[in-house]
N, C-alpha and C positions, 0 to 999 in steps of 0.2 A: 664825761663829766669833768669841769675844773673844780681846780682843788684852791685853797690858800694857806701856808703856812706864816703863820701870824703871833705875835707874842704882847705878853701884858708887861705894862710895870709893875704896876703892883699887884701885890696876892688878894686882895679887896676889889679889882677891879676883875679878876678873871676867874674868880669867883661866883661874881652875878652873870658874867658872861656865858660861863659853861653849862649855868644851870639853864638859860636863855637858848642857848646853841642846840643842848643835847636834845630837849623838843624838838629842835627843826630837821635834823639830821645826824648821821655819825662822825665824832669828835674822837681825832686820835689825839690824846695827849701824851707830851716830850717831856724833859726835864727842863727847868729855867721857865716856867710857863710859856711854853711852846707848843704851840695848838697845830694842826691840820683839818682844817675845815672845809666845806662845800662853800665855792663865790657865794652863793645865795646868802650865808650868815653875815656875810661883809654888810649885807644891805641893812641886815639888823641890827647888829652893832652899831652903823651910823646913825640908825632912827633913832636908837636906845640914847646917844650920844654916849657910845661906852669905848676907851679910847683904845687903840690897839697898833701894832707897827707890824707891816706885811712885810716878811722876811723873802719871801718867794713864793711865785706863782708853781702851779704844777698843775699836770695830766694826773690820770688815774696810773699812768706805769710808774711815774713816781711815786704814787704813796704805797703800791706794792710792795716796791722797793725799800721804802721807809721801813 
């Protein structure tokens, strides 16, 4: 499974996002709203038009590692 680590600007936008995401799948959250999410949420985000900036792609041995 791919992963994406992704982050908000604002605290208002990752807000509705999280609560959007955590339905769809497991949400590891970071400090600095810093998400790791399943690709799949990417596509919801974009439907949602909720904006977000992909820091890096990952495998699942990465977010073990996380």
């Amino acid at each position: 499974m791919k992963f994406a680590k992704i982050q908000f600007e604002s605290r208002d936008v990752s807000a509705k996002a999280l609560h959007g995401m955590m339905q769809r799948g497991r949400i590891v959250g970071l400090r600095d709203r810093i998400f790791i999410v399943p690709v799949q949420a990417l596509e919801w985000l974009t439907s949602e038009q909720l904006p977000y900036k992909l820091v890096e792609m990952m495998n699942q041995d990465d977010v073990v590692q996380t």
